[in-house]
N, C-alpha and C positions, 0 to 999 in steps of 0.2 A: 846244721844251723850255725851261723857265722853269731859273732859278738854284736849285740844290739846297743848301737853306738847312744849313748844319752850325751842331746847337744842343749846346749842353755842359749838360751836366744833370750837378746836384750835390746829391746827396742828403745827410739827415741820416748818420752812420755809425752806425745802429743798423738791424738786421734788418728792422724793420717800416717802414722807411725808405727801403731800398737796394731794395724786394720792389716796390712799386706803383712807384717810377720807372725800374727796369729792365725794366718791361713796360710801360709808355710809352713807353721809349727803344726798344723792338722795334713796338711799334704807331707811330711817328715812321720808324722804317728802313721798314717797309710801305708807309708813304704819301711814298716817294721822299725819304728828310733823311738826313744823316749824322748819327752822334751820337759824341759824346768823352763819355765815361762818366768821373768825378774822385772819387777817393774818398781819405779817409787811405792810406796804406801798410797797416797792421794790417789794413784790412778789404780792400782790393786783395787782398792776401795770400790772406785766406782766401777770397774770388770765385772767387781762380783755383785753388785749390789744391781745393775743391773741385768744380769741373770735371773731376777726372781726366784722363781721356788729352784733353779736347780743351783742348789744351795753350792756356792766355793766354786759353779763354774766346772765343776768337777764331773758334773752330772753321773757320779757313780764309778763309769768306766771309764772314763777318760786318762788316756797316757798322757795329759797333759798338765804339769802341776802347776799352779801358779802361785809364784812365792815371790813376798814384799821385802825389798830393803830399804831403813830410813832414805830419805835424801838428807838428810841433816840440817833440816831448816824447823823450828817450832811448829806446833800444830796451826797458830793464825797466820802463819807468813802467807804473802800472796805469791801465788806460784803462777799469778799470771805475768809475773816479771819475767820475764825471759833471761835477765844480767842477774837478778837476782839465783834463779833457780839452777842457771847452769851452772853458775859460780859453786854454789852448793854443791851440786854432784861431782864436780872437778876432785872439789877437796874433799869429800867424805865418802861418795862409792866407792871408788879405785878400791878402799881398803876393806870396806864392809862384803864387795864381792869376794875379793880373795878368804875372808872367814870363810862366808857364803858355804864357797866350794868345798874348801875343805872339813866345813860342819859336816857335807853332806856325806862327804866320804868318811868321815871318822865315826860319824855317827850312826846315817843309814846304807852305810858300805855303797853310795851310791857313787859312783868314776866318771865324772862330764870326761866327754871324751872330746869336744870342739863348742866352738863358742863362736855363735851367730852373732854379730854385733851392726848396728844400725849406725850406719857412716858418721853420724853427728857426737856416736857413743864408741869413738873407734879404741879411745884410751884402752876398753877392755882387753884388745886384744896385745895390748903389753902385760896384763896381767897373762893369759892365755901362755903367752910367750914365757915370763918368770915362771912359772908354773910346770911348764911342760907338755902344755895339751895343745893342740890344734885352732887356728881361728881363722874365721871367713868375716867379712863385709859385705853388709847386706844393704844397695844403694832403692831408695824406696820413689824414687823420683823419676822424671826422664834419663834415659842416656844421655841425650842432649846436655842437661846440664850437668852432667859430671864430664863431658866434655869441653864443656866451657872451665870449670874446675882445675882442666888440666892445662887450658889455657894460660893461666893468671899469671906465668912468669911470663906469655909472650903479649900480652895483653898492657902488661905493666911496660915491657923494654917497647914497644909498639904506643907508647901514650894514649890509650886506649881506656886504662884507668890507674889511679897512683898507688901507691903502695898499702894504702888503707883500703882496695879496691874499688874506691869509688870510680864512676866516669868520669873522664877530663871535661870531655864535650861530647854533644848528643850529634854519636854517628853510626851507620851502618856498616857492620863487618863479617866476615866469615871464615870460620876455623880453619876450615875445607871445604874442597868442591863438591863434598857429596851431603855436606851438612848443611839446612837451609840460614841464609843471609840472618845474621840477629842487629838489632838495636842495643846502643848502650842502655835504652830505655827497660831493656829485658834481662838487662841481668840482675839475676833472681837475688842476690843476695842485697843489695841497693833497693831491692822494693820493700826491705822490711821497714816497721814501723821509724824508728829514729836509728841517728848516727851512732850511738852509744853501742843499740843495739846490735846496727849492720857489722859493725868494728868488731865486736865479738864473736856475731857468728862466722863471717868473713876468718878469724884468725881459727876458731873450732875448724873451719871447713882445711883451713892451712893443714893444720897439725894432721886431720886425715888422710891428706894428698902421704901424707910422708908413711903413715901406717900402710895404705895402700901399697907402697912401692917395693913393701916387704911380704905381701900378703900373696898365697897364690893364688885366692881366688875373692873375687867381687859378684857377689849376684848381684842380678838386677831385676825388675817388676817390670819387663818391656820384652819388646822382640823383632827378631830380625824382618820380620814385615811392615812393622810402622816407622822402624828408626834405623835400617841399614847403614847410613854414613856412621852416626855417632858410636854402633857398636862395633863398625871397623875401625874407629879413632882410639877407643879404647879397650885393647884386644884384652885387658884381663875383666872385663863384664861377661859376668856368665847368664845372659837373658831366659829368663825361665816364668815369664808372665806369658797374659797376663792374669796376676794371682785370682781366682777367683773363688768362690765356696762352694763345697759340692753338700750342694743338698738331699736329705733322706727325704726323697716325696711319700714314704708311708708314714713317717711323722706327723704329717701335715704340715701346719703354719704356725704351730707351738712351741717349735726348738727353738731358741733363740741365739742370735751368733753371738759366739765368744767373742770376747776383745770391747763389746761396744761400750760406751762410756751412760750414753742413756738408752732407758729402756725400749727396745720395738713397739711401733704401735702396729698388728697387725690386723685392725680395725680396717685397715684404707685400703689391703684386700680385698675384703669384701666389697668394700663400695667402685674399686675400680672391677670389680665382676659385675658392676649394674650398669657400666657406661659402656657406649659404644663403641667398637674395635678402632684401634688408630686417632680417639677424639682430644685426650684429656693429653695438657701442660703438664707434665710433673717438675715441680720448683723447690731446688733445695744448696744451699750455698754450704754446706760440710760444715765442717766442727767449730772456725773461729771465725768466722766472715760477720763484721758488726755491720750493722744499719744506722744511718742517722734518719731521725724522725721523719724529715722530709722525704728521704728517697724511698723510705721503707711505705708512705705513704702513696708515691709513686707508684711504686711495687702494685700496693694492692687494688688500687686503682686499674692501673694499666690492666690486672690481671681481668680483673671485673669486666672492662672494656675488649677486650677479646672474643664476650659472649661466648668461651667454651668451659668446658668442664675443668678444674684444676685441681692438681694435689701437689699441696704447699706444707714444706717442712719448718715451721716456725721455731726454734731451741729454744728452750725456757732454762738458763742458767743459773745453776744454785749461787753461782758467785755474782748471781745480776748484773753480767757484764753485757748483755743482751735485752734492754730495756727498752721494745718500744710498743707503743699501742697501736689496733688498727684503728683509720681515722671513722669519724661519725657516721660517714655516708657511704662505709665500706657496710654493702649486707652480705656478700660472702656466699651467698646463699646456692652458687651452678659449682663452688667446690668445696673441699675436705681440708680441715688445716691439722697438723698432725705434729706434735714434737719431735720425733723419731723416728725415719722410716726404715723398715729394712731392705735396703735399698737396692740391694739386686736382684731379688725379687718383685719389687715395685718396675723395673726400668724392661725388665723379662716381660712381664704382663701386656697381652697384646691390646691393651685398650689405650695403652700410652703411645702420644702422638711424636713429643719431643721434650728435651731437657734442659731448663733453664738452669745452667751450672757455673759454680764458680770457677771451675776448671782444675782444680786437683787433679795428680795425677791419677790417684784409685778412683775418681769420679767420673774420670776422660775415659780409661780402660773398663772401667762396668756399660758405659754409657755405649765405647765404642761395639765393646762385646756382646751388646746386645741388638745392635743393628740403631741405636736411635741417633736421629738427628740431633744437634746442639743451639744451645742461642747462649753465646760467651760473655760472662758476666765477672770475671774475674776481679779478685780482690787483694792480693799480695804474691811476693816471691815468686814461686815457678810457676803461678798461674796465668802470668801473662804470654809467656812461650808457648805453655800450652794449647793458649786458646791460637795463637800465630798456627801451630800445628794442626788443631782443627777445620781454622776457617782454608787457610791458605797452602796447605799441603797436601791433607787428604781431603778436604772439601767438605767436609761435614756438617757443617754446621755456619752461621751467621753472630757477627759481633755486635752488640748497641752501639746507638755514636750517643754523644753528652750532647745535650742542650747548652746553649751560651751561659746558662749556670751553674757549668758543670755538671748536669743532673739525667740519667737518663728516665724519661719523661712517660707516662699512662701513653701518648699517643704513638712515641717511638714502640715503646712493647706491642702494643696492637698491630701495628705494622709492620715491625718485625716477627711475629709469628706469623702474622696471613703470609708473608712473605717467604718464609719456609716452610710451611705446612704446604705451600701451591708448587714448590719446587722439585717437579720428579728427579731431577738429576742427582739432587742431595743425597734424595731416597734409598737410590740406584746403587751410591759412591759408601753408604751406610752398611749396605748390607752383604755390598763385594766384602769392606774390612772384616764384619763382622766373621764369614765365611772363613777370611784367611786368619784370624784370629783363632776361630776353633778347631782348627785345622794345626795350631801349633800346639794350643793342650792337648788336641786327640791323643788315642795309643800312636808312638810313630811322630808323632810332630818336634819340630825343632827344639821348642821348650820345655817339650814331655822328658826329649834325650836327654837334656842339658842336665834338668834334674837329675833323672838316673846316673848320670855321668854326676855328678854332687855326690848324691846317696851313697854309688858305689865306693868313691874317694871314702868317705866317712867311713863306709865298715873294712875298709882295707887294714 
């Protein structure tokens, strides 16, 4: 028996974040490793609170711990500041992890032996480094964009954009010939909400490149079947997606996935077991996608207008940053509206027709991985690439266009579903990916090795 490497994995604390490295951290418990799972308090909080009865998340056997360190912000701060909350962790983790570590060692003779760290969270692995122990970078997004990433000093000397990374002018360019043609429109870190903002995460993503450069290894949540240029652009990504959850089907539908932030609702199982194979819309925009009253009224309209069965993820936010009402003459009545779905279970289920998605990239990869069609509704950051990657590289799916109100409209939805539910080709181009998708987790598959090739690095 070789030494059972205990790795601490720290993800960003944001949903789409905590989702692909807490299925890493159970694909790392598979292949014999402990794992110390580290997150703020805030989102600790709601991991386990959403667990229900399996109390701490722990559910008993689990080699997976999950242990809270302050961020160093009061209990009312809003951590939906993004200037605010980074700034926080900047100045107060660094040092609370390094306790962290060595509590655990002094205390419960526990040895982290490498430190997982989420590209946005890369400062860790200078502690990793002071310390003595091992660390990898774990990129949770496209290859694509950390190829753009590695752009930015040629992007900047190219007037392409300034040194605060914004765009100069809105133009079409490309890294390489094997990576598809991008808009200044699509760089991910210019779609975030404000300038203050983008300035920030823009400089976090800096400081990364430079961690990286020292790093020997990058995983990545993607694979050489959907993104071959970008993962030859950047030969230290080790693609090992894409992540998905292996489920105990003698469980049934009572386990609940670790990591989620709200509870499953696993009610819309059942009701998607009473509709008819290939019929039902499944509509759900991920963890931070807001709605203004209007469009959100669109929405439910348009869906209505469809005349087909839906299942709609509506988030009910403790922080009420997600406030809108269905309008009067919405009756709802041919679908299921559901706070929380378990979503790759929901997207597996053969009664789902297609995915109105924001385009996340864990939403792109369950979506793809399941064979389903797309209709791209994207809302910030990397979701706009993504959806370019759906519609217009592997074809899977269709974009909405805006009304001269900017709004897209109950009749654009109506016709943009008939209009891909009618398109065998789509169908066709779904379920080739899906194919070569499970063909890279299989035993043998490219991102099966990659992994082992990880693992083994760790217990050497």
């Amino acid at each position: 028996m070789g030494v059972v490497p205990t790795v601490l994995v720290l993800p960003c604390p944001a949903q789409g974040h905590v989702n692909p490295l807490m299925i890493l951290s159970q694909k790392l418990v598979e292949k014999g490793c402990n794992i110390i799972f580290v997150t703020p308090e805030f989102i600790h909080n709601k991991v386990v609170s959403s667990m229900g009865n399996q109390a701490g998340g722990d559910n008993g056997r689990s080699p997976i711990k999950l242990v809270s360190i302050p961020d160093g912000l009061g209990p009312d701060a809003d951590r939906n500041n993004i200037i605010l909350l980074f700034d926080s962790i900047l100045k107060n983790m660094p040092a609370m992890l390094e306790r962290l570590i060595e509590d655990l060692r002094l205390k419960d003779g526990v040895r982290v032996s490498c430190i997982v760290a989420d590209f946005l969270m890369a400062w860790a692995l200078e502690i990793a480094r002071k310390i003595g122990i091992r660390g990898v970078l774990f990129y949770p997004s496209a290859a694509a964009m950390l190829a753009l990433q590695c752009s930015i000093p040629k992007l900047i000397e190219d007037g392409i954009i300034d040194s605060d990374g914004l765009p100069t002018t809105k133009k079409r360019f490309q890294l390489s010939p094997s990576i598809p043609p991008m808009d200044t429109e699509i760089i991910w870190w210019a779609k975030i909400s404000d300038s203050i903002t983008e300035k920030m995460v823009f400089n976090i993503s800096l400081q990364s490149m430079k961690t990286l450069e020292s790093t020997e290894w990058c995983l990545c949540n993607s694979t050489p079947d959907l993104e071959p240029g970008a993962l030859s652009f950047v030969p230290k990504l080790l693609p090992i997606g894409p992540l998905l959850r292996t489920y105990d089907h003698d469980q049934g539908v009572t386990e609940r996935s670790l990591g989620q932030f709200w509870e499953e609702d696993f009610s819309c199982l059942n009701w998607l077991d009473q509709q008819p194979h290939g019929s039902v819309i499944y509509v759900a925009f991920g963890s931070t996608t807001l709605f203004d009253e209007k469009q959100f009224k669109e929405l439910a309209l348009g869906l209505e207008l469809t005349n087909r069965p839906f299942l709609w993820v509506v988030r009910k936010d403790s922080d009420c940053s997600n406030k809108v009402c269905f309008p009067n003459e919405f009756k709802g009545n041919q679908g299921k509206i559901i706070e929380w779905a378990p979503q790759e279970k929901v997207l597996s289920h053969p009664a789902i027709a297609c995915f109105i998605s924001h385009c996340g990239w864990n939403s792109t990869l369950e979506g793809l991985s399941n064979g389903v069609p797309f209709l791209c509704w994207p809302y910030y950051a990397d979701q706009f690439f993504d959806k370019k990657y759906i519609c217009d590289e592997w074809k899977v799916g269709l974009g909405f266009d805006l009304d001269e109100n900017g709004m897209i409209s109950r009749e654009e939805i109506k016709v943009k579903v008939d209009k891909l539910l009618s398109d065998e080709n789509i169908r066709v181009k779904a379920r080739e990916i899906k194919k070569k998708l499970m063909k890279d987790v299989d035993l043998g598959g490219r991102s099966s090795e990659n992994l082992n090739k990880f693992i083994n690095w760790l217990k050497e």
